[in-house]
C-alpha positions in Angstrom: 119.0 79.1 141.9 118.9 80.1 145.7 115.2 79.8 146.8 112.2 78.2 145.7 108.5 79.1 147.1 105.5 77.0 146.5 102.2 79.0 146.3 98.6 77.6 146.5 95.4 78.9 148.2 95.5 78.5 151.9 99.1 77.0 152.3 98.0 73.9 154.5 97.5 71.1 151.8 99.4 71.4 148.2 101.9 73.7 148.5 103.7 72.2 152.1 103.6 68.9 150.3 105.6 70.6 147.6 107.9 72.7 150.2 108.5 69.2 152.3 109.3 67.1 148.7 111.2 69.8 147.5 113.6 69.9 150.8 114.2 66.5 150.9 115.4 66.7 147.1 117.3 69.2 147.4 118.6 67.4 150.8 119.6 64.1 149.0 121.3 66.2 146.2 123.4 68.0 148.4 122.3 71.6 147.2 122.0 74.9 149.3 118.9 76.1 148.7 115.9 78.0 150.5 112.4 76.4 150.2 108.8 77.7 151.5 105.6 77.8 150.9 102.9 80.5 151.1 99.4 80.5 150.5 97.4 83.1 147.9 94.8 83.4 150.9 94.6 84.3 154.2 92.2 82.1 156.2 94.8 79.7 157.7 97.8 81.7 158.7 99.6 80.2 161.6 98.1 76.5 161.3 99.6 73.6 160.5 99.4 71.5 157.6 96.0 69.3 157.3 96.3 65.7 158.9 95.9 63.8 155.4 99.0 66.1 153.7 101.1 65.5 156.9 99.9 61.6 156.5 100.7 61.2 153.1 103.8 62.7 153.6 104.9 60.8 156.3 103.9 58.2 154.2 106.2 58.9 151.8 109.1 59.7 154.3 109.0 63.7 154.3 108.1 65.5 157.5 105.7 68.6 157.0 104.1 68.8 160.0 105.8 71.4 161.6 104.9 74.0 158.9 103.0 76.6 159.2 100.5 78.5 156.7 101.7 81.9 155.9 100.3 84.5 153.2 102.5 85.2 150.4 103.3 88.9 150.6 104.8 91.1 147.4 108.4 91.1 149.5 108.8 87.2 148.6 108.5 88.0 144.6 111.9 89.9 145.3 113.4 87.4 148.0 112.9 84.2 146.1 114.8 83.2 142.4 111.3 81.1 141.7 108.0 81.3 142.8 105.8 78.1 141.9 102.3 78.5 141.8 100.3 75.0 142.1 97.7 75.5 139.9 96.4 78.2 137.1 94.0 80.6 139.6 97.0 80.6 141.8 99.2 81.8 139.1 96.8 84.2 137.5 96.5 85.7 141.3 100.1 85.6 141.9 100.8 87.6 138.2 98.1 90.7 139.1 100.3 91.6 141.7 103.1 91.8 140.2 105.1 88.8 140.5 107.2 88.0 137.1 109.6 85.0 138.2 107.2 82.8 138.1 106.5 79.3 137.1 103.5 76.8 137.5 104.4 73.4 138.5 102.3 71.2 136.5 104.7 72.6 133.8 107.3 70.3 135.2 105.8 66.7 134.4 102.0 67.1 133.3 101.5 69.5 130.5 100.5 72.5 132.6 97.8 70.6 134.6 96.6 72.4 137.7 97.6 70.4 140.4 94.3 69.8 142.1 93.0 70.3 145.5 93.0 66.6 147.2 89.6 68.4 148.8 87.7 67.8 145.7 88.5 64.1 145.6 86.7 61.2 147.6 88.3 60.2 150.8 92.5 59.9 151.1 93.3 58.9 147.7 93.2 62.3 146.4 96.3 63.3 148.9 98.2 60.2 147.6 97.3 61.2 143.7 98.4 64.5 144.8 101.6 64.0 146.4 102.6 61.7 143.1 101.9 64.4 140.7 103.8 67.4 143.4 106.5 64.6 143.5 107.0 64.1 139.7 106.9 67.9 139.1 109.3 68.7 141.7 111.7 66.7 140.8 112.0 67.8 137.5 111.8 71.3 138.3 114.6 70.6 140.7 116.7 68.9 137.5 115.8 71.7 135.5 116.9 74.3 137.8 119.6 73.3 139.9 
């Protein structure tokens, strides 16, 4: 595999946590491959990520914070090996238009569960619950697939 995009809703929380964790893996391993994210939606496009997922990323010594939110567009279904999508409405989106090489993350480490959106939990422990369930998952898709 050659490239790996990570796809959630607006592309500033979930899916730059995976991009970052999933660079620094592949980084460590000594593997050439592309990583990005993108999000399903269009409402952030051009920010950066949120100040808790940079935070808990630093946190966890990966740098995300000069990312910036794109929307996925049908080209990247064709320009990346794997797509990733970080939970099951992401997925279902991503599939209705078309995209067939793809994989949901929580497949990698918790039984299919969505990975959820640290926005629903109380204060910053939902970004650190978060970024333990992206890590598990992209580790062991890395494993699998590389």
């Amino acid at each position: 595999m050659k490239s790996i995009l990570f796809v959630c809703l607006g592309n500033i929380c979930r899916s730059p946590i995976a991009e970052g964790v999933a660079r620094k893996l592949v980084e460590e391993r000594g593997h050439r491959v592309t990583v990005d994210s993108a999000g399903t939606g269009s409402w952030h496009v051009g920010e950066a990520p949120c100040a808790h997922s940079v935070t808990v990323a630093r946190n966890n010594g990966v740098d995300i914070s000069r990312l910036r939110a794109r929307q996925v567009k049908k080209e990247d279904f064709t320009s990346f090996d794997l797509i990733v999508a970080l939970d099951s409405s992401n997925y279902r989106d991503l599939k209705a238009l078309g995209c067939s090489n793809l994989v949901k993350l929580g497949d990698y480490g918790f039984e299919g569960a969505d990975v959820p959106d640290p926005y629903f939990f109380d204060g910053f422990e939902g970004f650190d619950h978060v970024y333990a369930m992206i890590h598990t998952c992209v580790s062991r898709l890395i494993q699998n697939h590389l």
